[in-house]
VEXDONU-505654 format. One record per atom (N, C-alpha, C): residue in one letter; atom name; x, y, z. Coordinates in pm, whole numbers, plus 50000, padded with zeros to 5 digits. Example, Ala and Ser with C-alpha at 12.3 -4.5 7.8 and 13.67 -1.06 7.14 Angstrom:
residuo|atomo|east|north|up
A|N|51319|49431|50780
A|CA|51230|49550|50780
A|C|51320|49670|50780
S|N|51285|49775|50708
S|CA|51367|49894|50714
S|C|51290|50003|50787
***
This chain:
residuo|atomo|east|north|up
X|N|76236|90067|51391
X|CA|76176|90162|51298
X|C|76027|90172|51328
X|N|75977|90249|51321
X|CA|75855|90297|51370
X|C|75782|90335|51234
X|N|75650|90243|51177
X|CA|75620|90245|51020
X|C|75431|90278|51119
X|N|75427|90410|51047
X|CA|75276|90483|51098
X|C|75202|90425|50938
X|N|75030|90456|50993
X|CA|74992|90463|50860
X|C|74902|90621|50858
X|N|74856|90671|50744
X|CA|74772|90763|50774
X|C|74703|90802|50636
X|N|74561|90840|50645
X|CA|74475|90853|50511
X|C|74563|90975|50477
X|N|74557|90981|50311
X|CA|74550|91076|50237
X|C|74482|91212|50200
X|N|74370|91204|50322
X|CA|74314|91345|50350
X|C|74312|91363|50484
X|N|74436|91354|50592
X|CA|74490|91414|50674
X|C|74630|91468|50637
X|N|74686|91570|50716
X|CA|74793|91659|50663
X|C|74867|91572|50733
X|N|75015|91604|50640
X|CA|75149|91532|50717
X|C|75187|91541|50839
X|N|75246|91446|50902
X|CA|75287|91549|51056
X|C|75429|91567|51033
X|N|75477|91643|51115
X|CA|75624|91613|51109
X|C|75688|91494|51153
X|N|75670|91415|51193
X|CA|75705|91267|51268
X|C|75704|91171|51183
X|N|75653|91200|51042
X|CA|75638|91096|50963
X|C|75705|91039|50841
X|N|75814|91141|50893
X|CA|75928|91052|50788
X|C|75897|91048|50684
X|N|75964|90928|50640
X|CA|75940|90877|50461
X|C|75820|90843|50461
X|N|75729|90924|50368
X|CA|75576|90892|50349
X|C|75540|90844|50182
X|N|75499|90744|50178
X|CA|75481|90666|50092
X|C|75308|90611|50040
X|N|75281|90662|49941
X|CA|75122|90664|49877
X|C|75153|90521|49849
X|N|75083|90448|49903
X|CA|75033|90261|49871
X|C|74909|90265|49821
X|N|74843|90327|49727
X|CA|74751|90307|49635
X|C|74779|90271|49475
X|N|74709|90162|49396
X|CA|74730|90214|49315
X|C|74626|90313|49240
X|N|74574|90363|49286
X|CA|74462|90504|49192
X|C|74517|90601|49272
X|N|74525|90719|49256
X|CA|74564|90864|49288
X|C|74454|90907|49357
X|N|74470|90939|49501
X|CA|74343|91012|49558
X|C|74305|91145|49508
X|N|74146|91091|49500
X|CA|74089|91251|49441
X|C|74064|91320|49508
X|N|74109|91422|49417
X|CA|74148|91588|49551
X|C|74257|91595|49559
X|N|74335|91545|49578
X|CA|74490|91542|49598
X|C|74585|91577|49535
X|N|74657|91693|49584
X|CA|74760|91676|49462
X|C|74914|91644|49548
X|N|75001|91615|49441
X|CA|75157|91561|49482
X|C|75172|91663|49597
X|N|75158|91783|49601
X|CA|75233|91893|49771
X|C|75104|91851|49836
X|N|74995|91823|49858
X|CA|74897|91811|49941
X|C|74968|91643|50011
X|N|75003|91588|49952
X|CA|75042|91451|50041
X|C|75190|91451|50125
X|N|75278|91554|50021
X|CA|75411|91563|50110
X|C|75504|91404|50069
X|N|75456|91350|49935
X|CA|75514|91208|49955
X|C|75680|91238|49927
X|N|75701|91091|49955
X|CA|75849|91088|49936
X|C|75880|90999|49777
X|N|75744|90922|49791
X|CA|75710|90819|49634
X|C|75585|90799|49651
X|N|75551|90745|49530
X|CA|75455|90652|49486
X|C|75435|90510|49471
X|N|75443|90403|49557
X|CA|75440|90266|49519
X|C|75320|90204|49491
X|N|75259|90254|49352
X|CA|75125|90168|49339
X|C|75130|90063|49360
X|N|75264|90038|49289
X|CA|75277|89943|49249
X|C|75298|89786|49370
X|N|75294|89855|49486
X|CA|75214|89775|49601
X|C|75114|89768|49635
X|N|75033|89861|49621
X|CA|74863|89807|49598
X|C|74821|89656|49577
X|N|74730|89656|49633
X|CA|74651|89519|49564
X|C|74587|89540|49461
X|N|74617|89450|49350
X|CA|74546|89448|49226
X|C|74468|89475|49224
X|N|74463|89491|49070
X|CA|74296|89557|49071
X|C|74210|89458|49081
X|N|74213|89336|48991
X|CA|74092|89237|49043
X|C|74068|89240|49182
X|N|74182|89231|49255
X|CA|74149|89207|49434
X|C|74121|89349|49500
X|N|74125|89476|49451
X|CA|74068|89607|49503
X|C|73902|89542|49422
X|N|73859|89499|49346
X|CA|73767|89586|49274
X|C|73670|89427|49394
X|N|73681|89320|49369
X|CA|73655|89229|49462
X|C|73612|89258|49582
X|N|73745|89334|49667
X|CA|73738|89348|49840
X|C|73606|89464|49852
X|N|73592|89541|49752
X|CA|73522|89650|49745
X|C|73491|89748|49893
X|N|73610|89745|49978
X|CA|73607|89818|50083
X|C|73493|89738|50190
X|N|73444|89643|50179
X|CA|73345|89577|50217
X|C|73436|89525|50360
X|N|73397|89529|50481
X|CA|73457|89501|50618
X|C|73416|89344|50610
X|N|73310|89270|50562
X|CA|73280|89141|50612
X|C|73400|89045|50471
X|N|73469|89141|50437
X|CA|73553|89013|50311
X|C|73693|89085|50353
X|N|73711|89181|50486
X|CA|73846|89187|50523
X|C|73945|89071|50563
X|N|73874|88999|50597
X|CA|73980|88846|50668
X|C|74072|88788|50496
X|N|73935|88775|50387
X|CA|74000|88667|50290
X|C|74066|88778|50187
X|N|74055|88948|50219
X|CA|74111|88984|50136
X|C|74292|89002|50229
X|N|74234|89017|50322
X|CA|74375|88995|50369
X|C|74504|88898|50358
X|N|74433|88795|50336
X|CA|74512|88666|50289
X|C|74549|88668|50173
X|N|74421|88697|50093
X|CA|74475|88747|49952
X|C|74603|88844|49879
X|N|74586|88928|49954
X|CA|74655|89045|49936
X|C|74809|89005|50000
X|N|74830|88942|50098
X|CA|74938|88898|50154
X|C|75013|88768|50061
X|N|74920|88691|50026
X|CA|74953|88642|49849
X|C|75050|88721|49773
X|N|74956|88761|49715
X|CA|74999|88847|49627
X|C|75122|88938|49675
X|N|75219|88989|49803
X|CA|75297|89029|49841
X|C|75400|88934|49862
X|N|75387|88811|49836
X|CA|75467|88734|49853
X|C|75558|88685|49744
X|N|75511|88765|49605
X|CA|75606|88701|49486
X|C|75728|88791|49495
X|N|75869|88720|49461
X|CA|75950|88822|49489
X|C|75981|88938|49447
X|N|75910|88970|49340
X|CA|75911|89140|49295
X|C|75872|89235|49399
X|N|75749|89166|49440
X|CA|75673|89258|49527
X|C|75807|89246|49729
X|N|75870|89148|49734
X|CA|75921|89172|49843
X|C|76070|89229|49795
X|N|76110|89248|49677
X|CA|76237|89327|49687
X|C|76145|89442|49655
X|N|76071|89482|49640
X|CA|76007|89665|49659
X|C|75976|89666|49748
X|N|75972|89622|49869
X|CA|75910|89631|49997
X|C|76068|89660|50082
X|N|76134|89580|50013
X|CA|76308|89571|50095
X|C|76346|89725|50018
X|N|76305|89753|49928
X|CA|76343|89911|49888
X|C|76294|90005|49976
X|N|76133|89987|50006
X|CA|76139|90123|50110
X|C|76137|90084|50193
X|N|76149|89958|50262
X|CA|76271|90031|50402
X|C|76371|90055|50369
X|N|76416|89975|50301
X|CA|76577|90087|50258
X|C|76579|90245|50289
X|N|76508|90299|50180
X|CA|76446|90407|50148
X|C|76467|90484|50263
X|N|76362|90429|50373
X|CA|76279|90497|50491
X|C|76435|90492|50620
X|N|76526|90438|50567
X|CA|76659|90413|50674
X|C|76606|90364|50792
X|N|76667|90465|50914
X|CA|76604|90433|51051
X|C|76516|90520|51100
X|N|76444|90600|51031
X|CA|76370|90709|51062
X|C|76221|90619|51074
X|N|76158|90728|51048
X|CA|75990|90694|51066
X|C|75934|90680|50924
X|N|75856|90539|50872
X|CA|75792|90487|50760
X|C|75630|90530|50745
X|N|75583|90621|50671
X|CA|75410|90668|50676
X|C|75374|90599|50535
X|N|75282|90472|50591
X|CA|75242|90435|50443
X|C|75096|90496|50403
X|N|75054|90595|50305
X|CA|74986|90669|50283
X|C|74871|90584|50203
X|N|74760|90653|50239
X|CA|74587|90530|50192
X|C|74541|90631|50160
X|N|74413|90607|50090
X|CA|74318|90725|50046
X|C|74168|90603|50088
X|N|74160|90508|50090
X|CA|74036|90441|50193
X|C|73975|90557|50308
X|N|73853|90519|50341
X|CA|73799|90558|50447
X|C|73770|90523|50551
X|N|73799|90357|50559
X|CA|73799|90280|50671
X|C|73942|90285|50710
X|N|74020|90304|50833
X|CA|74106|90288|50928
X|C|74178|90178|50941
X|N|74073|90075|50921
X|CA|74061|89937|51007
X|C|74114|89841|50908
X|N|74059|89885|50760
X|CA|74002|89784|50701
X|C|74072|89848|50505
X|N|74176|89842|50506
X|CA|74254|89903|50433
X|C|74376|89860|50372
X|N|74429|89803|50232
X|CA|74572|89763|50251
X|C|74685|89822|50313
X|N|74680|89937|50334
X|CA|74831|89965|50423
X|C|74818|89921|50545
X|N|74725|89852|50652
X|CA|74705|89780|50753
X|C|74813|89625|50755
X|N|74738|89580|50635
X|CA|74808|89460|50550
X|C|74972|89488|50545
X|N|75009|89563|50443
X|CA|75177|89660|50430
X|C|75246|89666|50567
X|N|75168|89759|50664
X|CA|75255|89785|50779
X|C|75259|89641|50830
X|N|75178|89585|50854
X|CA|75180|89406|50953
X|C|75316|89324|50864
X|N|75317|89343|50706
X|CA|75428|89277|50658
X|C|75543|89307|50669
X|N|75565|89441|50648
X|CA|75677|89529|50665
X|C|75747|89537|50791
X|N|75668|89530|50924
X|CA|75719|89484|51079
X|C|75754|89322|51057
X|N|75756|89297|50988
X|CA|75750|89091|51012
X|C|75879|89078|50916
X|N|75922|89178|50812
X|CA|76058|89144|50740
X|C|76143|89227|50829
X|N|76078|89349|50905
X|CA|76187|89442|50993
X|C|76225|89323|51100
X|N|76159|89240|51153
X|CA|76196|89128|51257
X|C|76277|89011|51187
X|N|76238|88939|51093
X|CA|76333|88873|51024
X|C|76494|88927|51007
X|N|76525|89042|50993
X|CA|76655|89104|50935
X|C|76803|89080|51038
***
C-alpha cells in the first residue's frame, strides 16, 4: 500500500486514494469539497497539550515525535489506525495536514507508524 502525505492547501491528485484530514483543528480556508476527504480523524492528531507544546517549532521535532508516537500507542488510538487502513483497502492512503512545514508535521509521524503496522500484518 502506498500511504502519501500532502498539505491541505494543495489540490487532490488523482493517485491519492483514500484521503484522510489528520488534524485535529479544521484548516482555515478550507472547506469539506476543497480537501476531497474521504474522513476526518482528528481524532488522531496529537493532543492538544502536545500540538500547543511542539508549537511547529523544528528544534522540539525529535521529543515531539516520541511523544506523539506515545500517545499512538494506547489501544484506541491503534484500532483507529487499523480502521483506516481498513478503510484505505489496497489502494493509495493520503494523510491530509494543514502545517506548513513538510518535514516537521504529525502526519510524517502517522505515515512512519502506519508503514510499521502495514509490515507487522
Amino acid at each position: 500500500m502506498k500511504i502519501s502525505i500532502r498539505r491541505a492547501y494543495e489540490e487532490a491528485g488523482p493517485g491519492d486514494g483514500y484521503r484522510v484530514l489528520v488534524d485535529r483543528v479544521w484548516p482555515r480556508g478550507r472547506t469539506r469539497a476543497d480537501l476531497a476527504l474521504a474522513e476526518w480523524a482528528k481524532e488522531l492528531g496529537p493532543s492538544t497539550a502536545l500540538r500547543r507544546w511542539f508549537g511547529h517549532d523544528p528544534r522540539r521535532w525529535e521529543a515531539f515525535r516520541e511523544r506523539y508516537r506515545k500517545e499512538l500507542a494506547a489501544a484506541a488510538q491503534r484500532a483507529r489506525l487499523r480502521q483506516v487502513l481498513d478503510a484505505a483497502g489496497k489502494g493509495p492512503l493520503t494523510l491530509v495536514y494543514g502545517a506548513k512545514d513538510e518535514e516537521h508535521n504529525q502526519a510524517v509521524v502517522l505515515r512512519d507508524e502506519l508503514l510499521r503496522m502495514l509490515t507487522r500484518r
